[in-house]
Backbone as CSV, one residue per row, in Angstrom:
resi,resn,N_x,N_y,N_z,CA_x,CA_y,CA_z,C_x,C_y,C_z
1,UNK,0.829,-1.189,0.000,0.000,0.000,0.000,0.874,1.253,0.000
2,UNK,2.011,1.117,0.812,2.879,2.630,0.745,3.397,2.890,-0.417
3,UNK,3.658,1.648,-1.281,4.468,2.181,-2.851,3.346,2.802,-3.610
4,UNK,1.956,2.808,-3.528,1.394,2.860,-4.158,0.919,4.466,-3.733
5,UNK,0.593,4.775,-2.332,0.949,5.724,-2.123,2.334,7.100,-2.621
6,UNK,3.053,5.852,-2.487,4.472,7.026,-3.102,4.354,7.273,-4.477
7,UNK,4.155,6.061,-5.290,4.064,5.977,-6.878,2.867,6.676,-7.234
8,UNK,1.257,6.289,-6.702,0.225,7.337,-7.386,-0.075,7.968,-7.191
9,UNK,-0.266,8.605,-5.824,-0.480,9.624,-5.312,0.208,11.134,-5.040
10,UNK,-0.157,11.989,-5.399,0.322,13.115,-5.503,0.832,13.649,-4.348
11,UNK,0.168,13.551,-3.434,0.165,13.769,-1.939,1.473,13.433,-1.300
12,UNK,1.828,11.967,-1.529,2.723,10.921,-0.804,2.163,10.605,0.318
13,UNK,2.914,9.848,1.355,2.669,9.834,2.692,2.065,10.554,3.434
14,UNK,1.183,10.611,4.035,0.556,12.069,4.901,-0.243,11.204,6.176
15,UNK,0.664,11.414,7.338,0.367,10.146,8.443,-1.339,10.594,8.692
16,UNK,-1.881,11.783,8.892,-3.261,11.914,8.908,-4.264,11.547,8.179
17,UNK,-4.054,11.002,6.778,-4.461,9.990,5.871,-4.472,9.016,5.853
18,UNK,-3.203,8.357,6.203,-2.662,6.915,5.394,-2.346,6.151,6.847
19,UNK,-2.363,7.037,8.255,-2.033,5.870,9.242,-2.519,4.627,9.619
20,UNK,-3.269,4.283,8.830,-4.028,2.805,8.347,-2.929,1.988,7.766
21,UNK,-2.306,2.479,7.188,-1.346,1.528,5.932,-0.174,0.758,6.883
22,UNK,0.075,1.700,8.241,1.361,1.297,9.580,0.805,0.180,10.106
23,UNK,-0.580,0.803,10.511,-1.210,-0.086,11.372,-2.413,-1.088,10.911
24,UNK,-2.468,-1.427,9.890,-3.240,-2.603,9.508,-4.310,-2.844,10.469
25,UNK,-4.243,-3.845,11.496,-4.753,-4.164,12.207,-5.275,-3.775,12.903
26,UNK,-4.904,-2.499,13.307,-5.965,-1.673,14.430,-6.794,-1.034,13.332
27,UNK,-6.698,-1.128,11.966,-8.110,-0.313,11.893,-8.546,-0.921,10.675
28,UNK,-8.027,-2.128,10.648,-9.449,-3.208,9.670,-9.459,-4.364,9.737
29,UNK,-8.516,-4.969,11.119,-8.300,-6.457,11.494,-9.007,-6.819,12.562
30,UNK,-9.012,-5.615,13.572,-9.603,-5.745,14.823,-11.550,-5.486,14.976
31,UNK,-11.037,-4.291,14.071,-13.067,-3.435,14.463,-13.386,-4.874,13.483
32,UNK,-14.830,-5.337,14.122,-15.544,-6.078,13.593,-16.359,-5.771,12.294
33,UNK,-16.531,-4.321,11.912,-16.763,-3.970,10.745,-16.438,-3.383,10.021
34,UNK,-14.902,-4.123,9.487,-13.982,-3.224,8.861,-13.156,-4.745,8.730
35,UNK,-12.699,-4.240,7.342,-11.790,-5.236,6.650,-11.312,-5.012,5.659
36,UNK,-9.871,-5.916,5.646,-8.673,-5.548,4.740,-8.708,-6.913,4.333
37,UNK,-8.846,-7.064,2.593,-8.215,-7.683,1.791,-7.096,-8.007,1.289
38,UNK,-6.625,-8.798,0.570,-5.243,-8.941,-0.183,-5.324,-9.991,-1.008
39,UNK,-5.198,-9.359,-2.019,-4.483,-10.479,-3.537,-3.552,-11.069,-3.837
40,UNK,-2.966,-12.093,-3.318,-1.521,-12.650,-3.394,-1.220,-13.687,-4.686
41,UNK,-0.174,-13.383,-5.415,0.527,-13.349,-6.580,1.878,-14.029,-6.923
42,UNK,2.011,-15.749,-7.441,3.354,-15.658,-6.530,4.199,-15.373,-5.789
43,UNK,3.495,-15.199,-4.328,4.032,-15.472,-3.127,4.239,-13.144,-2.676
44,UNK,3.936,-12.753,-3.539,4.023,-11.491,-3.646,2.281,-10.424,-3.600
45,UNK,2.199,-9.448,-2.630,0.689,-9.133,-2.648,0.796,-7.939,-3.608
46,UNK,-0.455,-8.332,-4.976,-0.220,-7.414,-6.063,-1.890,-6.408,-5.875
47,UNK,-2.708,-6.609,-4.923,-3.592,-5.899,-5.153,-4.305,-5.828,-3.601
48,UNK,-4.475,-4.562,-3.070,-5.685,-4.475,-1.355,-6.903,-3.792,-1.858
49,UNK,-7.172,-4.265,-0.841,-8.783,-2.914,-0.567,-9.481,-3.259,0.716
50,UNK,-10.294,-2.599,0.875,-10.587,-2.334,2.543,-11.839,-1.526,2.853
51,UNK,-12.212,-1.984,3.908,-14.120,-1.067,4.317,-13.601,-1.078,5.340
52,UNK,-13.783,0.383,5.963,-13.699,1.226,7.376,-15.178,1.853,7.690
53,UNK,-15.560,1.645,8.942,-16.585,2.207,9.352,-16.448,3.530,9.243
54,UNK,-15.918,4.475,9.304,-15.942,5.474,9.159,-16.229,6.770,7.457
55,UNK,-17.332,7.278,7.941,-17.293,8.124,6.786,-16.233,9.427,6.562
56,UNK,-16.605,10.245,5.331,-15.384,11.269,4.924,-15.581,12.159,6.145
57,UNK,-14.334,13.124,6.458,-14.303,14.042,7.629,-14.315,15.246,6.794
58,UNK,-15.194,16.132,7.497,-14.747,18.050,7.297,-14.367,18.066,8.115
59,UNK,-13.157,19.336,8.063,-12.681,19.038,6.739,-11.943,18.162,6.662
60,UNK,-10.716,17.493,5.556,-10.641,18.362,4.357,-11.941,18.034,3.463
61,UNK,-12.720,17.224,3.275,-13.961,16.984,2.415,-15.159,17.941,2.576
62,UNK,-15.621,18.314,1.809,-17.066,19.389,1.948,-17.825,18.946,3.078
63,UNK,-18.563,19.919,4.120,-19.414,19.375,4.905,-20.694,18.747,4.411
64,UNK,-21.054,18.904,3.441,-22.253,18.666,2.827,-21.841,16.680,2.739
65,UNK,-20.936,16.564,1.900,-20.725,15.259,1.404,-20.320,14.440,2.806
66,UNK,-19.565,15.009,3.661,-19.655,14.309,5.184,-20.808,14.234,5.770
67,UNK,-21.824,15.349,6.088,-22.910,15.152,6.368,-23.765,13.484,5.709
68,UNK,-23.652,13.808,4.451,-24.456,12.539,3.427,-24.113,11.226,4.172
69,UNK,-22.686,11.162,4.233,-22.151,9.590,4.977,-21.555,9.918,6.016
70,UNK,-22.254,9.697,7.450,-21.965,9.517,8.292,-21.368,8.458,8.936
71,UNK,-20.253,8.670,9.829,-19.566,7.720,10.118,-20.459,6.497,11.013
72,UNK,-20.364,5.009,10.955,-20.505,4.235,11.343,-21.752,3.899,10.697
73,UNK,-22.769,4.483,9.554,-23.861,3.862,9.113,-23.067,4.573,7.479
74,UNK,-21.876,4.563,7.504,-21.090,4.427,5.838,-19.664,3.150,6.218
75,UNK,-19.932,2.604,5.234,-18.698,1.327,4.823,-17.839,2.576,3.696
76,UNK,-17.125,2.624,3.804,-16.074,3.458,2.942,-14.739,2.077,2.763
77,UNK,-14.743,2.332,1.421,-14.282,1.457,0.537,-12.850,2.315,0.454
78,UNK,-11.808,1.519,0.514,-10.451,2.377,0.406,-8.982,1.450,0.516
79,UNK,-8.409,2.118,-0.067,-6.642,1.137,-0.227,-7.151,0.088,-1.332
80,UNK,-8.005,0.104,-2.598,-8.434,-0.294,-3.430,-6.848,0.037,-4.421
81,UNK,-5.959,-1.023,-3.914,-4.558,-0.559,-4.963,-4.520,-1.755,-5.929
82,UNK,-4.247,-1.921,-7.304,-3.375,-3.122,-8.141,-2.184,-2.395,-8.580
83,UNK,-1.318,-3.871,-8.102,0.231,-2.961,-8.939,0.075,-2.733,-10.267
84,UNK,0.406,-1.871,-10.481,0.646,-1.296,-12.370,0.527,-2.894,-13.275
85,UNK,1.427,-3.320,-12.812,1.817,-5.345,-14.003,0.218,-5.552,-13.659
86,UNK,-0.567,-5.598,-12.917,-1.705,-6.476,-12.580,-2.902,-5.775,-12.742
87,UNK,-3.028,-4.681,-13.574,-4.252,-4.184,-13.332,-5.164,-4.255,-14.625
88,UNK,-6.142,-4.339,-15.123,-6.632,-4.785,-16.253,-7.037,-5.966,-16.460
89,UNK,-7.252,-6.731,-15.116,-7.451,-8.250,-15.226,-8.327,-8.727,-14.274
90,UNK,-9.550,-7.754,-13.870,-10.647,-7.962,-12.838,-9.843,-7.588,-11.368
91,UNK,-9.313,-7.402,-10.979,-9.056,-7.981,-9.538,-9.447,-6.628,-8.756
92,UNK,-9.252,-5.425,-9.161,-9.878,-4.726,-8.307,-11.691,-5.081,-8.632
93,UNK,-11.867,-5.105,-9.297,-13.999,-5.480,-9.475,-14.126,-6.509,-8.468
94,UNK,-13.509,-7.239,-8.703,-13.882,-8.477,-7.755,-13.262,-8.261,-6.179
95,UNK,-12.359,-7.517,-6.052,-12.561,-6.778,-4.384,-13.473,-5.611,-4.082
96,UNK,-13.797,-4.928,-4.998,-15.228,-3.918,-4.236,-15.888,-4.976,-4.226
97,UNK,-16.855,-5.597,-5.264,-17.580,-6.904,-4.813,-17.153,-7.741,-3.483
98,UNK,-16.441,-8.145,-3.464,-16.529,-9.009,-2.241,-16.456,-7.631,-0.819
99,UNK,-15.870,-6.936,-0.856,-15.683,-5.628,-0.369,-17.495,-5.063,0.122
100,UNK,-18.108,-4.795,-0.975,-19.638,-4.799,-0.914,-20.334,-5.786,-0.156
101,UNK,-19.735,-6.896,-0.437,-20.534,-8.150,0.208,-20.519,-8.249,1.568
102,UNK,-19.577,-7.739,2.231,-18.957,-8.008,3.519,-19.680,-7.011,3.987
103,UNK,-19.194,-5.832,3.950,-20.354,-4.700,4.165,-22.048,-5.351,4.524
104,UNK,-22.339,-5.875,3.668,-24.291,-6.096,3.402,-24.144,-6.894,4.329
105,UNK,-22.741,-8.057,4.455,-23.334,-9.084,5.605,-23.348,-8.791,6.790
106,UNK,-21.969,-7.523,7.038,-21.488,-7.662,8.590,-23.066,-6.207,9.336
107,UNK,-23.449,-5.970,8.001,-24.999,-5.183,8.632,-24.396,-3.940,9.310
108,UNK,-25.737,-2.849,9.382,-26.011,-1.676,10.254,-25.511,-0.535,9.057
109,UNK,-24.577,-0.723,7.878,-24.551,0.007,7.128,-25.724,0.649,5.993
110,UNK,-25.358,1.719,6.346,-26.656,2.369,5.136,-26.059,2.550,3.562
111,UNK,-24.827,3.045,3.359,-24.231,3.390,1.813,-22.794,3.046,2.112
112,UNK,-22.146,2.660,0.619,-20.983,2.310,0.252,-20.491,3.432,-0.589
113,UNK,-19.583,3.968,0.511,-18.918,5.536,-0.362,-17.320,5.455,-0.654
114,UNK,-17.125,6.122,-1.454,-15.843,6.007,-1.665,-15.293,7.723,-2.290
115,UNK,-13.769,7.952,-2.496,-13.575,9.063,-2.900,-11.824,8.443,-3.536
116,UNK,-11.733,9.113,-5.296,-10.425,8.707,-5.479,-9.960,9.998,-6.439
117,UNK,-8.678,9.758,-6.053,-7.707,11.178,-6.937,-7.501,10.505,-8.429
118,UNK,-8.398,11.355,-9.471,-8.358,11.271,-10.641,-6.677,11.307,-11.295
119,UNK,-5.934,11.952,-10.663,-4.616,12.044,-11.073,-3.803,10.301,-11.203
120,UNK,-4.691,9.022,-10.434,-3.946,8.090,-10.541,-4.583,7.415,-11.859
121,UNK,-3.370,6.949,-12.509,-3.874,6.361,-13.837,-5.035,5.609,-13.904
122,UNK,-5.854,5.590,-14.207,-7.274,3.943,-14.732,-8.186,4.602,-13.749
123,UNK,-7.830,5.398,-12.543,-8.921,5.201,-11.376,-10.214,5.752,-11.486
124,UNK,-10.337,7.160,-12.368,-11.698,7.701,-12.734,-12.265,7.117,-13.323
125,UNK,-11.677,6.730,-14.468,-12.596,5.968,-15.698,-13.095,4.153,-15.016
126,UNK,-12.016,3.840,-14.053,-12.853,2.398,-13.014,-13.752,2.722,-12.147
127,UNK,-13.923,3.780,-11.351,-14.910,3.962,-10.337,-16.099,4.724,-11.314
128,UNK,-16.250,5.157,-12.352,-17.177,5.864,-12.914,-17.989,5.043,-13.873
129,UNK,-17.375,3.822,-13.663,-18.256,2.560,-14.119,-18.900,1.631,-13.489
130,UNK,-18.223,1.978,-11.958,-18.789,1.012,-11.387,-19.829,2.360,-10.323
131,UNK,-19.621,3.198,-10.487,-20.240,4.074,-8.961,-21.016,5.377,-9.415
132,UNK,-21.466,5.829,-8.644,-22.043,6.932,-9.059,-21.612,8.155,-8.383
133,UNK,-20.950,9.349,-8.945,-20.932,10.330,-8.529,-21.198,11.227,-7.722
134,UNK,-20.722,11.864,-6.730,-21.642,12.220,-5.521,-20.845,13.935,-5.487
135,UNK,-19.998,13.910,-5.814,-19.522,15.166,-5.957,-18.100,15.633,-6.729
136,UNK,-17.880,16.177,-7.858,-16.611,16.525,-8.217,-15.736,17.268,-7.368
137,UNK,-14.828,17.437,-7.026,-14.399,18.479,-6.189,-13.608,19.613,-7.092
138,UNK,-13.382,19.380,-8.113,-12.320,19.842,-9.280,-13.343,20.814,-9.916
139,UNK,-14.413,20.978,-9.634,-15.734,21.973,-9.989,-16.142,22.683,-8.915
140,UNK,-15.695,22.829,-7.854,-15.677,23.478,-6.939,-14.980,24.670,-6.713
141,UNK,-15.098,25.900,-6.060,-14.868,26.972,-6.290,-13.301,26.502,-5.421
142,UNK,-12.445,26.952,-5.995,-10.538,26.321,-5.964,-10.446,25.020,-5.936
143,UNK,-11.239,24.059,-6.291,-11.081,22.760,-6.697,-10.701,22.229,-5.982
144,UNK,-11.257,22.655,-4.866,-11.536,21.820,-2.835,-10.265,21.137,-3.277
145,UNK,-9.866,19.852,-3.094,-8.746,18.602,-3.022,-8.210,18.137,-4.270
146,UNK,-9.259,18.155,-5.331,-8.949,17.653,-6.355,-9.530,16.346,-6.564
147,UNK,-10.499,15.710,-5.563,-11.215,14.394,-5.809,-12.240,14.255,-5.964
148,UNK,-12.910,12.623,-6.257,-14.013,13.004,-6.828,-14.762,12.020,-5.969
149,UNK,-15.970,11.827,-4.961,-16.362,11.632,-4.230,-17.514,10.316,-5.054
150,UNK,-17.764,9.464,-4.749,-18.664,8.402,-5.576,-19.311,7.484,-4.296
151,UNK,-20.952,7.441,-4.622,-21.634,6.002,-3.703,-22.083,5.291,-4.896
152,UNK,-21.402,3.524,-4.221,-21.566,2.679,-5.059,-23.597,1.775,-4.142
153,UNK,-24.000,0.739,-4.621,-25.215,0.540,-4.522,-24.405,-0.421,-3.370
154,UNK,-25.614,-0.593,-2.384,-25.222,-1.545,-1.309,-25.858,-2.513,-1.947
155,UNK,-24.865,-3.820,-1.965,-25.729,-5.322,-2.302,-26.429,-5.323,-1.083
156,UNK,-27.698,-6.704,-1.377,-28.482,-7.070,-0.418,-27.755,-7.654,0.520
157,UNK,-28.046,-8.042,1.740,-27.961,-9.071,2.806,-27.849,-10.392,2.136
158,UNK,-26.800,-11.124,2.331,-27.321,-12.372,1.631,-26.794,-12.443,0.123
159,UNK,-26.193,-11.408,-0.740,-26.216,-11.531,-1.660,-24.686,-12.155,-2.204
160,UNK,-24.131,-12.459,-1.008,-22.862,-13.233,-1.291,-22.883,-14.112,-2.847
161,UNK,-22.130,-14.214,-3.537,-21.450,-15.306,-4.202,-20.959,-16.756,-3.741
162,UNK,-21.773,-17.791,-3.862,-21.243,-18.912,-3.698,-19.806,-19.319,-3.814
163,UNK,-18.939,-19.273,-2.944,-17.807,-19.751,-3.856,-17.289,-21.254,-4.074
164,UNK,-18.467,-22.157,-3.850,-18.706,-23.118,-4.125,-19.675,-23.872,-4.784
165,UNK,-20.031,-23.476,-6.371,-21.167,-23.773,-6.263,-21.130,-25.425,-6.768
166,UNK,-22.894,-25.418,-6.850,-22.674,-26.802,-6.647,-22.678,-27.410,-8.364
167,UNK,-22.085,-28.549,-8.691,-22.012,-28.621,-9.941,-21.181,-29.112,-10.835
């Protein structure tokens, strides 16, 4: 997650952001509704993603769009990284999906929000297929952060994928 930070992100490191990425475990291993994925790749992890109970904060995000997702009844979808070699080959779709799923099962959530910096290669044109728009920020009077704020549809309860089916 930190190369990906260093490599796509404009920002870099910024411990008030990213202190999730140190500590793993205290903030998507432990809370019971919150979880961190991983895609492992000959023996190497080429892709994460992750649901935190917590919704966006004002600031730095508009109060309006914090207001919308409030923390602990929003799953916020995030650290959604594939290394550069691996991307173009489902694997982030199939972690918001399972990502979504976990969400609907572990319950009490109302919306699946997310927010990503258009500046990283593939990421607008992937979340704008799968999500719906909730606010540009780059149309905003000084172009607030520069991101673009998206709620994806909560699957049902239940709507898991077999990963066994029968047959």
């Amino acid at each position: 997650m930190l190369d990906t930070v260093y490599r796509d992100l404009k920002s870099g490191y910024v411990p008030r952001w990213h202190a999730d990425i140190i500590d793993p475990a205290s903030a998507y291993l432990r809370p019971e509704r919150c979880t961190l994925l991983v895609v492992e790749y000959g023996g190497e992890i080429v892709a994460t993603g992750a649901v935190r109970d917590r919704g966006p904060q004002a600031p730095p995000n508009p109060r309006w769009v914090a207001d919308r997702f409030p923390s602990g009844a929003t799953a916020q979808l995030c650290r959604i990284y594939v290394r550069p070699e691996h991307r173009r080959h489902g694997l982030a779709r199939q972690l918001v999906r399972a990502l979504g799923e976990f969400a609907a099962r572990v319950g009490g959530y109302d919306s699946l929000y997310l927010h990503t910096d258009p500046a990283v290669p593939g990421a607008e044109p992937f979340w704008r297929s799968l999500a719906r728009e909730v606010c540009d920020e780059r149309a905003l009077p000084g172009g607030g952060q520069g991101i673009v704020h998206f709620e994806l549809p909560m699957p049902p309860p239940g709507s898991e994928q077999d990963p066994h089916p029968a047959g």
